[in-house]
N, C-alpha and C positions, 0 to 999 in steps of 0.2 A: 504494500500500500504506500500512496506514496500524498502529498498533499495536494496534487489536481483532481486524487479522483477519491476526495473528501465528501463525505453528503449525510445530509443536504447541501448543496455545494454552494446555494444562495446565504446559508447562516456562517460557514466557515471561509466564505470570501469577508463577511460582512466582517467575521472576527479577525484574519487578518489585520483588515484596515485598522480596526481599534486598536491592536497589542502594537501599530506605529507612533499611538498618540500618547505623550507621559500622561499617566493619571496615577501620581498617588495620593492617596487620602488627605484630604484638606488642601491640596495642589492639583483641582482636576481643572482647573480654567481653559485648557487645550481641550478636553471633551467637552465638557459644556458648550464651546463655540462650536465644535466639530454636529455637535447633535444640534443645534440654535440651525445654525447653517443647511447641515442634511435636512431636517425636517424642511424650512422655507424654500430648500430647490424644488424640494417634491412637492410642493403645492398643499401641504396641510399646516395643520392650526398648531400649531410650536408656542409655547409660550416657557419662561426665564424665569420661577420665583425669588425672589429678595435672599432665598439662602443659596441658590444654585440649583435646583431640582428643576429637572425638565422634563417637559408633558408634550407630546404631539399625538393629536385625536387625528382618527381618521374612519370617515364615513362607513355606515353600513354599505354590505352589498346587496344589490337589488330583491329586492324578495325578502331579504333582514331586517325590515328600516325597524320593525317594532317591536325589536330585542330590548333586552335588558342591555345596557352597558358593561360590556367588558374591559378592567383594565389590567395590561401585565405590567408588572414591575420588576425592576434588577438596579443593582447598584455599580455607578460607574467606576468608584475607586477601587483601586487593590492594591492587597500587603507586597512590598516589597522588599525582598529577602534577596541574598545570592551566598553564592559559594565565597569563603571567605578568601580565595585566589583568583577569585574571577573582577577584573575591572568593569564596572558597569554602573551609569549614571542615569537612574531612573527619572531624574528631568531631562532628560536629551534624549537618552539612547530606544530602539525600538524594540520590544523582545524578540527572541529570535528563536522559532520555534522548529520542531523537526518529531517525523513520526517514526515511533518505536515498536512493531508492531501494529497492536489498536489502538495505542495510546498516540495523543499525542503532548507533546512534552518540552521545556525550554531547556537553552545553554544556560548550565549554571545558574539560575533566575528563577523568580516563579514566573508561572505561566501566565497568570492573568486573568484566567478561567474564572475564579471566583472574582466577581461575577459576570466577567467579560461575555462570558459564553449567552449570559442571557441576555444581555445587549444586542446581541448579535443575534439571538433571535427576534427579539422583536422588534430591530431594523427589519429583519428579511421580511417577516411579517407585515409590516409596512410596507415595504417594498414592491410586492406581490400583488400582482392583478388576478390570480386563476385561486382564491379562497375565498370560502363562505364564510362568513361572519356577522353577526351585527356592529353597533357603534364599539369602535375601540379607543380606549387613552392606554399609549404606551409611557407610562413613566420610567425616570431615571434620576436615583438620589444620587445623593452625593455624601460621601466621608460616614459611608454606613462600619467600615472597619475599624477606626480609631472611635469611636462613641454613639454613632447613629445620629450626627447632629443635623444631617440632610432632613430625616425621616420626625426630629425633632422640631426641627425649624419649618416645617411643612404648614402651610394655614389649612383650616375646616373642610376654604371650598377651591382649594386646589385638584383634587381629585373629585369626580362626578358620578364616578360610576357604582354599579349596585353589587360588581362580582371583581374580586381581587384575585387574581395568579400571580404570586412571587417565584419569581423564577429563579433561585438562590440555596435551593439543594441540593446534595454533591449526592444519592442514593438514586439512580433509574428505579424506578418502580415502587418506591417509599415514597407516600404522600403524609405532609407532616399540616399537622392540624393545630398545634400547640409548642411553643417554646418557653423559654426560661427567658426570665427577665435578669437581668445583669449590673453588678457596681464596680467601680477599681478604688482598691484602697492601698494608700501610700502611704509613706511609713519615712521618716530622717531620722539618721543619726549626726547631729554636732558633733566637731572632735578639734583639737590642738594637734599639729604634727609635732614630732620629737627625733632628736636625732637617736639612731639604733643602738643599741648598748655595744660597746667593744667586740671584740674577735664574734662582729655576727656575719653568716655566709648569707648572701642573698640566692633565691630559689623560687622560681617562676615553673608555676604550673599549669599546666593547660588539658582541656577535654572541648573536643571537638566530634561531628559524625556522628550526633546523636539522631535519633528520630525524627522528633520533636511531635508538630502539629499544629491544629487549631484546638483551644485549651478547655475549647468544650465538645464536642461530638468528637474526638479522640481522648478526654480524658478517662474513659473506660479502658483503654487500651492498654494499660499498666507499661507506658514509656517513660524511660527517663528522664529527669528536668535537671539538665545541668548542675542550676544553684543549688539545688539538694546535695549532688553528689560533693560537688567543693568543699559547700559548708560541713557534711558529713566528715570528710576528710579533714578538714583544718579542728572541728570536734573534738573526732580521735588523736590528734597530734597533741591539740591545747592540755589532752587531761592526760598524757603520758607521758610529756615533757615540761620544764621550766623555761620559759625564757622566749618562747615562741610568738614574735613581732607581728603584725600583719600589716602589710602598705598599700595595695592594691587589690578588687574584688571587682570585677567585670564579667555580666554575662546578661545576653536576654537581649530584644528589643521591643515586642508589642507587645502590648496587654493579653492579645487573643493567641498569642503562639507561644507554646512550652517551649523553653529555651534548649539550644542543641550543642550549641557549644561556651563556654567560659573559660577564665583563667585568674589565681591569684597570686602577687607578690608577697615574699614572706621573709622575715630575718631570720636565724636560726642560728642559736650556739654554734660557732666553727665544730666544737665537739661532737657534736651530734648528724651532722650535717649526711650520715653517710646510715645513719638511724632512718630520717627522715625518707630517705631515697628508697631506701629496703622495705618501708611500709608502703607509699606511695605504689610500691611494681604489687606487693602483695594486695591492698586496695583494689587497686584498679581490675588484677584478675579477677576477686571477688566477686566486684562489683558486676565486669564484664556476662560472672557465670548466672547472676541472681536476672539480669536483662539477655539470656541468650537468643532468646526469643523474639522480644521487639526491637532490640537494640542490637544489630550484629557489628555493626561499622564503627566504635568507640575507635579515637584515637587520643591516646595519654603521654603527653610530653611533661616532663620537667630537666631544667637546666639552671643552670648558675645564671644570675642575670646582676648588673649595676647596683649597687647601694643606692640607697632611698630616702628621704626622711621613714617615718612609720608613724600608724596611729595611735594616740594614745593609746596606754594597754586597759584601761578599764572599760574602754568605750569600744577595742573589737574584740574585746571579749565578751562581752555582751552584746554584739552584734553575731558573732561566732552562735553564740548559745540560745539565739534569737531563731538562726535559722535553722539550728539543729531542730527548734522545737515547732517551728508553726508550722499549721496543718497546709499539706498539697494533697490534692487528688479527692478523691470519691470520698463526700461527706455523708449522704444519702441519699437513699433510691426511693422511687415513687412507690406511692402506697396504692395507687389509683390502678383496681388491672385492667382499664383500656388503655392503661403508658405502657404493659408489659415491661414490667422490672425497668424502666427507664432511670436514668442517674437523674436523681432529684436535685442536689445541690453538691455545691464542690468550688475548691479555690485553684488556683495556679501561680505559685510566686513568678514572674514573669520577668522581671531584670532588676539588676540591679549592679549598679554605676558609682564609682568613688570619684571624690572629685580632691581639691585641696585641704578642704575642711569638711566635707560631708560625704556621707552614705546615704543615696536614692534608693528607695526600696519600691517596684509596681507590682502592683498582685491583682489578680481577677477573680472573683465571686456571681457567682450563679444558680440563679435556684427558678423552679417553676411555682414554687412557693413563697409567696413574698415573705411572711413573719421570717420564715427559716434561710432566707435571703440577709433580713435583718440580723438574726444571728448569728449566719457566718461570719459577716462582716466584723460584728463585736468581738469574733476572737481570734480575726484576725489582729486586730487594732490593739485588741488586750497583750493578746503576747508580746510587741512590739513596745508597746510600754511599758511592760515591766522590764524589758530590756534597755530602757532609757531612754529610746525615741519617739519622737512626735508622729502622732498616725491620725490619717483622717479618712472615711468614704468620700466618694460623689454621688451625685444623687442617684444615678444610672438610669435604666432603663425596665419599663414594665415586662410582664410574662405575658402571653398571650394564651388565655384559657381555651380550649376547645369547645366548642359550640354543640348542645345537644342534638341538635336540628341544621341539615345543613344541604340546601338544594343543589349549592356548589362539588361539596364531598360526595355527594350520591351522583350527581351524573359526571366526575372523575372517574370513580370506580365502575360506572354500570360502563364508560366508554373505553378503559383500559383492558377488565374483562372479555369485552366483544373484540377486539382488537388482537390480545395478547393472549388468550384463554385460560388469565389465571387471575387470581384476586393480588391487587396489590397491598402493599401494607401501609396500613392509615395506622399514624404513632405521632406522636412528637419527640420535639430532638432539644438534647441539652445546650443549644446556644442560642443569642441572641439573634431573632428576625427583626426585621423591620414591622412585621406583622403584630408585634406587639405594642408600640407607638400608636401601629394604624388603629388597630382594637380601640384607643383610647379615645382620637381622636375622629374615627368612626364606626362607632359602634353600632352602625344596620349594614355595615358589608361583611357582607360574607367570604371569607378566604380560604386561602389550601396554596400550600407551596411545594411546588417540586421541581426539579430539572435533573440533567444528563448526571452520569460519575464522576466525581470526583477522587481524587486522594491526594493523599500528604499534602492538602492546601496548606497556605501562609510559609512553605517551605520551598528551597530548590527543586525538591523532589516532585513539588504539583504537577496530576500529570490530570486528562482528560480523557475517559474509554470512549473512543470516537466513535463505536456503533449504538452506544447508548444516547447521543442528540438526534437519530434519524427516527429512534423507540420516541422519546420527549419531543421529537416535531410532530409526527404521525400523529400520536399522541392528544397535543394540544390544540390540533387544527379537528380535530373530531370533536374537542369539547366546544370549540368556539363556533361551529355549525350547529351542534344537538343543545346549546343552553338558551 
């Protein structure tokens, strides 16, 4: 297979053209004009809200005019990650993409897929003169990855329509009904640098090749999060030696991705220095055999690196024992059995960055439960204080409850059924939609999300199972003739 004879061939031209234009979150001003522009060549009603979200309706087809209004929705920004030896400038450069089998997949980069790919359907969608449909608004937020503040900043009567398709899930044949609502809580620590105590050997560590993900619909997957492992590590050293400095502690970048790789600076008695090394190689295999599973690619460096100032010692010590102790990963699972055993709530320490005099701390919390949202959050915050740092939430983001009654959900399924001759699977998924906003802010549309495969998004690794968009075009153009 190769990329001309990609198909639908109208939705992976369309995405093409988009992985040319930079969009990363909170910097999509190049799409926004690109989709401003497209929509008024083609002669439909494009219109720019005050936050960046953009809406182009386009008439029913004859015989349709007295449909209900249909609107699909995707977000135009995406995570941008790469390979930590790959040169690439997500404001200039274009992704560059290339197929792997079914997959297709970027150099070193993410792909872009989330949620490019649904953009790109519903360009083509527009685009297309030979489909039945009634009224459609195709929307396009903006900065749905770093906060949802597109989908935030959105007014009442920007959207019109009476039926929602978000087209923003990485599962073919999973239709998600319900998500979790989401906050990010930060965490500093102040500190004085100090110069190293005498005969101390500097020791720079590194892990990199981790799995990683998006820090909710893979936080089931039992992968590793770099800053656990580090912090784990510098733990074990603190309480079997004296003298042990720390200067440096980097890893992570967004909120929504488990971090994959990190590294910290450290002092260490000349004497010992060769202690440290010998635990490190036995750590790391440990660690390697506890992840052999989801993690096979770990790569563990340490070496001698430059003297430093360091941090005070009471303040990473207690940063140290901060991160040994706060809760990552699966807090709990739903109780509801139409979620089937679905992760209920859960946090992700997500990076965290030294600077002159401070320690950044970002972590993400998510629940479909708001109270139990509110109490993740609390201990996150709590341990964090008792470790001497200032910690606060933000307000985040709503859950989006499931609907008991749903005209939309029923003829999804009765139209994937007839199509595919199997039932699909109606669930929700533990991360944040934009569908939960919309919930709020309109509460008589009725929604359902789903689109093509996804995996390892927010990573190099994102790739797209390209026979699964021709399943989710088939698919979507059957429900937009029968609703």
């Amino acid at each position: 297979m190769n990329k001309s004879s990609l198909k639908p061939a109208s939705v992976f031209e369309q995405f093409a053209k988009i992985n040319t234009i930079p969009r990363p979150s909170k910097r999509e001003e190049k799409m926004i004009d690109y989709l401003k522009k497209w929509g008024e060549s083609h002669q439909l009603d494009t219109h720019v809200d005050e936050t960046g979200n953009v809406i182009i309706r386009k008439p029913a087809t004859p015989g349709y005019e007295d449909r209900k209004t249909v609107i699909m929705q995707s977000h135009m920004d995406m995570v941008c990650d790469k390979l930590v030896d790959i040169e690439f400038d997500f404001d200039k450069d274009a992704i560059q993409t290339y197929v792997d089998g079914d997959w297709l997949k970027a150099k070193g980069t993410t792909l872009g897929a989330d949620d490019g790919i649904g953009c790109a359907i519903e360009l083509a969608i527009l685009e297309a003169n030979d489909i039945e449909h009634g009224p459609l608004e195709c929307v396009f937020t903006r900065d749905e990855e770093t906060g949802l503040s597109g989908a935030e900043g959105m007014k009442a009567d920007f959207m019109t329509g009476d039926y929602l398709i978000n087209l923003d899930s990485e599962d073919e044949g999973e239709m998600f009904v319900s998500c979790a609502g989401g906050r990010n809580t930060t965490a500093k620590f102040t500190f004085k640098r100090e110069e190293a105590p005498a005969n101390s050997f500097f020791m720079r560590g590194q892990l990199k090749g981790l799995t990683g993900g998006h820090s909710g619909d893979d936080i089931n997957k039992k992968r590793a999060n770099a800053i656990k492992l580090l912090g784990r590590f510098l733990y074990q050293e603190m309480k079997r030696y004296e003298g042990i400095r720390l200067a440096q502690f980097h890893s992570g970048k967004l909120h929504n991705a488990i971090p994959r790789d990190g590294q910290f600076v450290v002092a260490v008695p000349s004497a010992i220095k060769e202690n440290v090394k010998a635990d490190w190689n036995v750590f790391s295999a440990e660690v390697e055999e506890e992840f052999h599973v989801t993690d096979t690619q770990m790569v563990w460096s340490m070496e001698s690196t430059e003297a430093e100032s360091v941090i005070e010692k009471t303040v990473a010590d207690n940063f140290i024992r901060a991160i040994q102790a706060v809760d990552n990963g699966i807090y709990a699972i739903c109780q509801d059995p139409e979620l089937n055993g679905m992760v209920e709530t859960s946090s992700n320490i997500a990076s965290i960055h030294t600077t002159e005099n401070e320690i950044n701390i970002l972590s993400s919390q998510r629940s479909n439960v708001m109270s139990n949202l509110d109490n993740m959050c609390a201990t996150i915050i709590a341990t964090f204080e008792l470790a001497g740092a200032e910690a606060h939430s933000s307000d985040g983001y709503p859950a989006w409850k499931m609907r008991t009654e749903s005209k939309l959900r029923d003829t999804v399924v009765e139209t994937y059924k007839e199509l595919f001759g199997k039932e699909p699977i109606v669930r929700g998924i533990h991360a944040g939609l934009e569908c939960g906003l919309f919930s709020e802010r309109y509460p008589n549309i009725d929604m359902i999300s789903f689109g093509p495969t996804l995996r390892d998004v927010h990573t190099p690794d994102e790739r797209l199972y390209i026979p699964s968009v021709q399943m989710v075009w088939d698919h979507l153009l059957l429900v937009l003739k029968r609703i």
